[in-house]
C-alpha positions in Angstrom: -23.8 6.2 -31.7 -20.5 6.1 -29.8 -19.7 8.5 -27.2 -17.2 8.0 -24.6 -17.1 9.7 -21.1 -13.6 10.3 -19.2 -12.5 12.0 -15.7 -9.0 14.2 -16.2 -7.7 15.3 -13.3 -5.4 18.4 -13.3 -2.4 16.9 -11.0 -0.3 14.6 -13.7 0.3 12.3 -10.5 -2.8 12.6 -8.8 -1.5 13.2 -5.6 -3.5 15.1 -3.3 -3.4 15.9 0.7 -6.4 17.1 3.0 -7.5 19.9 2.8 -7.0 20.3 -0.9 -9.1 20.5 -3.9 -9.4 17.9 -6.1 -9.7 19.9 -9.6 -9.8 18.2 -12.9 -12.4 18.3 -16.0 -15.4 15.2 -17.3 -14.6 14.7 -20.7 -17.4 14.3 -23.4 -16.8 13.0 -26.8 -19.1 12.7 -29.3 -19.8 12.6 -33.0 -23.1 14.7 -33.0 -25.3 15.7 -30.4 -26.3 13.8 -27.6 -29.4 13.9 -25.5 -28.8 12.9 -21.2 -31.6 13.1 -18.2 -28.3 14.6 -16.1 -24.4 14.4 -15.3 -23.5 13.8 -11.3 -19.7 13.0 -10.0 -19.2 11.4 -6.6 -15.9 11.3 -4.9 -15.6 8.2 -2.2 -12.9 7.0 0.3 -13.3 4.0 1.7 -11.8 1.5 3.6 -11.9 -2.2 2.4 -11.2 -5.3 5.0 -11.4 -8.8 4.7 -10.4 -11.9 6.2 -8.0 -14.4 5.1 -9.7 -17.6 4.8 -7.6 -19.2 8.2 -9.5 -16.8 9.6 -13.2 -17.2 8.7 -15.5 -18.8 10.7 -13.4 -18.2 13.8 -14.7 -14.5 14.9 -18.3 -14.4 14.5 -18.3 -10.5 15.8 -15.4 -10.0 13.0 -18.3 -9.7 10.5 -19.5 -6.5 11.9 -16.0 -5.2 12.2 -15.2 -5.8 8.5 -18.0 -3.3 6.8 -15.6 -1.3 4.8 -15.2 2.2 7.1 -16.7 5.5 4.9 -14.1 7.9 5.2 -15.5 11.0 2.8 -18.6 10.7 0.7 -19.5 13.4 -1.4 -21.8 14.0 -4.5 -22.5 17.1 -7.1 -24.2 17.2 -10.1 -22.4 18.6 -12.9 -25.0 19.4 -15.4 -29.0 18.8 -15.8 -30.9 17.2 -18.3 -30.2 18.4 -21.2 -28.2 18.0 -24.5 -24.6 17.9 -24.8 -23.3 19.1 -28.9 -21.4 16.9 -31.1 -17.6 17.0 -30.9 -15.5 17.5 -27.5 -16.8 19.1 -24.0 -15.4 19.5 -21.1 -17.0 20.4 -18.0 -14.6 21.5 -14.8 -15.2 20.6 -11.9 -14.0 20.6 -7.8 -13.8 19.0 -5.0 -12.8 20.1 -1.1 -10.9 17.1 -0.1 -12.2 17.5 3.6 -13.5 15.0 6.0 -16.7 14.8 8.1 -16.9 15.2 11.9 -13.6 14.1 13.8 -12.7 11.1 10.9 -9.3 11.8 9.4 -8.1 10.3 6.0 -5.6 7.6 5.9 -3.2 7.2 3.0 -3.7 5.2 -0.4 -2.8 1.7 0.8 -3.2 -0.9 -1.6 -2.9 -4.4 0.8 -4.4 -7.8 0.2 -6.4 -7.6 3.6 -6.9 -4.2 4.0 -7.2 -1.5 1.5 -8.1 2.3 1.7 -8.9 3.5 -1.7 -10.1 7.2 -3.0 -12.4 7.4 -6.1 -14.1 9.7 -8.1 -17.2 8.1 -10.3 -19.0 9.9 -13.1 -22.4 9.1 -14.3 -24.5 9.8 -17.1 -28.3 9.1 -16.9 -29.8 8.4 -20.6 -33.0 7.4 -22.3 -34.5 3.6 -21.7 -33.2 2.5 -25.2 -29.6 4.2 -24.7 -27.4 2.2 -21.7 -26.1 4.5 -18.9 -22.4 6.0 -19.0 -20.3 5.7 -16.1 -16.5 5.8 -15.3 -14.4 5.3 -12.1 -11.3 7.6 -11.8 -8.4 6.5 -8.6 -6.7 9.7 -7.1 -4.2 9.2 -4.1 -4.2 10.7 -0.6 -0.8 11.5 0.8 -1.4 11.8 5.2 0.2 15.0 6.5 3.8 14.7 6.7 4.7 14.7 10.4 6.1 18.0 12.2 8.5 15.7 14.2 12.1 14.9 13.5 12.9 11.2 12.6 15.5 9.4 14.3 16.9 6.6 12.5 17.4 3.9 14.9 20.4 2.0 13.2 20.2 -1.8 14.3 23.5 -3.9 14.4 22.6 -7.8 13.7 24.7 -11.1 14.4 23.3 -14.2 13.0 25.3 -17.6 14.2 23.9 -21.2 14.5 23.3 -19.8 18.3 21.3 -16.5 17.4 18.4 -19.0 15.7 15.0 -19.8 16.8 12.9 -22.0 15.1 15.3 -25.0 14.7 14.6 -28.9 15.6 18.3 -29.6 15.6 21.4 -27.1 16.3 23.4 -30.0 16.2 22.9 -30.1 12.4 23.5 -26.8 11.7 26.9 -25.7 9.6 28.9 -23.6 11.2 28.4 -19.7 9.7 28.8 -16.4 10.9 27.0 -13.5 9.1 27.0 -9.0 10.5 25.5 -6.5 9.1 23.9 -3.5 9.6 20.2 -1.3 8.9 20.4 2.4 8.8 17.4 2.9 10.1 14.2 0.9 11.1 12.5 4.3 11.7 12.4 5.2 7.8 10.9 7.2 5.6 8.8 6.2 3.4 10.0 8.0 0.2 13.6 7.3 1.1 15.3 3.7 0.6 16.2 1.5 3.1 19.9 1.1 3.1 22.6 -1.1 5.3 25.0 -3.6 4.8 25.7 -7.4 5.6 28.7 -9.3 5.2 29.4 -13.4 5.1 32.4 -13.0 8.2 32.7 -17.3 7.5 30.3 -20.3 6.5 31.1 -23.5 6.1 28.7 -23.8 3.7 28.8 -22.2 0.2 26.1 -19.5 0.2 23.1 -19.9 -2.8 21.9 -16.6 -2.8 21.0 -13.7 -0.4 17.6 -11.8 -0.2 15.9 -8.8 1.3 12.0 -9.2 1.7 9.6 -6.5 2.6 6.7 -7.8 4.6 3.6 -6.3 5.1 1.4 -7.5 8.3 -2.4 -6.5 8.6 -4.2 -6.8 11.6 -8.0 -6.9 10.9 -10.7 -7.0 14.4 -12.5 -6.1 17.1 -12.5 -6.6 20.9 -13.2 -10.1 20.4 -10.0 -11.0 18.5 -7.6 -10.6 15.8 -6.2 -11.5 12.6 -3.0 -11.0 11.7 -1.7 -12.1 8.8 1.9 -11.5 7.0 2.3 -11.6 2.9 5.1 -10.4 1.2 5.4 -7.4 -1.0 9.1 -7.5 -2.8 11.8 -9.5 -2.5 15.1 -8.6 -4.1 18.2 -10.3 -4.5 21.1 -8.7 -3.4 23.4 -11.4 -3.4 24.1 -14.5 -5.8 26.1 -17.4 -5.4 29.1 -18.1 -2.9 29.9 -14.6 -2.0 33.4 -12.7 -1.0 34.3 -13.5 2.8 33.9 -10.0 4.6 33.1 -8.3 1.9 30.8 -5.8 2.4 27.5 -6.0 0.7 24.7 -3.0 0.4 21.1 -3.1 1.2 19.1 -0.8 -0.8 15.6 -1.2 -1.2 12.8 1.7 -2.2 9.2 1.5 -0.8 6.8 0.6 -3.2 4.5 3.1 -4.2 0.7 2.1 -3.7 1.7 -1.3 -1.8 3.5 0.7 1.7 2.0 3.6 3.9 3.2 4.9 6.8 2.7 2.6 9.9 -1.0 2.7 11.0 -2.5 1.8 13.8 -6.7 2.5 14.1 -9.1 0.4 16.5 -10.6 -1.9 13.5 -7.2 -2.2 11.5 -3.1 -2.1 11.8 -1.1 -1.9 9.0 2.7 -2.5 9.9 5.7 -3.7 8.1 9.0 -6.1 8.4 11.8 -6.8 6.4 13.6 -9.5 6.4 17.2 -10.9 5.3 16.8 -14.1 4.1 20.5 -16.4 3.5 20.3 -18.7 1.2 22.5 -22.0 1.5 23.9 -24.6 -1.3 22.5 -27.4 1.1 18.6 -25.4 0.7 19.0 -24.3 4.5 17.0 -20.8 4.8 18.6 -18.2 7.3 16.2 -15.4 8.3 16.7 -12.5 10.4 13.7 -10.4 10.9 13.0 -6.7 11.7 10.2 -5.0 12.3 9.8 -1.1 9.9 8.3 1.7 11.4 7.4 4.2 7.9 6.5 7.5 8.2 6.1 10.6 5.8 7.7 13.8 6.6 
């Protein structure tokens, strides 16, 4: 007998702050009636970290600092034992989205070392003979947006064969001068992340110019920590031997899911960079980094 069991949660985008109530409906469809031992939801946030594999082994304390961190736990049951009639039900249902004792929630971050995720799960207890229904539902948690005023903190960069580090020989180096500008490094998170950069003179011809966003988690404990940095978009903004000083825009959106505002907690960081990368014919790579502070307001 098929029946199939679904969460539907009011909000479209299933956005929700703290503070709020989660509201929605479990769906029930089936073609006659159906016999259960009881319905219960549970709603979870939790906090996922792991190591990269450089870093295993290293931090023996790490593996008590890398329990995933509870951050709400709650858990209702929806309807007893009982029989649910053939056809479609709905049962509504509601959850406070409110924290225990002094934690607070962090935003939906989706990372590859650290991940804070919010779910609701929805199980259905049957006879011995008839397998158990259950069904996992994601909602996302937006942080507060922050009472203070963001100031933009436009950067001006220079890149020349003098302004690089990481080089064996200078000597080698063609001659190139590159300027440009970021709008802002303090940024908001739901706004892009605009500027401009322009070729001034290289000797030479330019391949192709990039704009990566970076994300760098920082997993640990008093003993030590692991930082790694793994890219989360890169887009081309430039191809092939571009226009002498001509401008050309940066415009890059924050990903949603993959970028939070900054966060800094004693177990985990989450921060992020971006970086122009410059291309040359000869394969030389030209990177200029600088560090993002996001924030929601």
């Amino acid at each position: 007998m098929s029946v199939t069991l679904d969460i539907r949660l009011k909000r479209a985008n299933k956005v929700y702050h703290e503070g709020e109530v989660v509201a929605g409906v479990i769906l029930l469809v089936c073609k006659e009636a159906l016999q259960h031992h009881g319905i219960s939801l549970s709603m979870e946030g939790l906090v996922n970290l792991q190591l990269s594999s450089k870093s295993v082994g290293v931090f023996e304390a790490f593996y008590n600092s890398v329990k995933p961190i509870q951050l709400i736990s709650s858990n209702i049951e929806v309807a007893k034992a009982g029989k649910v009639p053939g056809g479609k039900t709905e049962i509504p249902f509601e959850f406070p989205l409110n924290t225990k004792g002094n934690k607070m929630l962090y935003e939906t971050y989706h990372g590859v070392f650290v991940n804070i995720q919010y779910t609701l799960r929805c199980d259905m207890k049957r006879s011995l003979l008839a397998k158990d229904l259950s069904r996992n539902c994601e909602f996302i948690v937006h942080c507060q947006p922050q009472k203070a005023k963001v100031v933009p903190t436009p950067v001006n960069f220079t890149i020349t064969p003098d302004t690089l580090q990481n080089i064996r020989e200078r000597s080698a180096l063609p001659k190139f001068l590159i300027r440009g500008n970021l709008d802002a490094t303090n940024c908001v998170i739901s706004q892009p992340l605009t500027g401009e950069v322009v070729v001034e003179n290289s000797d030479v011809p330019i391949k192709s110019i990039e704009l990566q966003l970076v994300r760098v988690e920082t997993c640990g404990c008093a003993e030590g920590y692991a930082r790694d940095a793994t890219e989360i978009q890169n887009i081309q903004i430039a191809e092939g031997d571009v226009c002498h000083s001509l401008p050309i825009p940066i415009y890059m959106v924050f990903p949603r899911l993959f970028t939070c505002p900054t966060l800094e907690t004693t177990n985990f960081k989450v921060e992020f960079e971006v970086n122009i990368v410059i291309v040359l014919h000869d394969d030389h790579l030209i990177t200029e980094n600088f560090p993002l502070k996001l924030c929601r307001v």
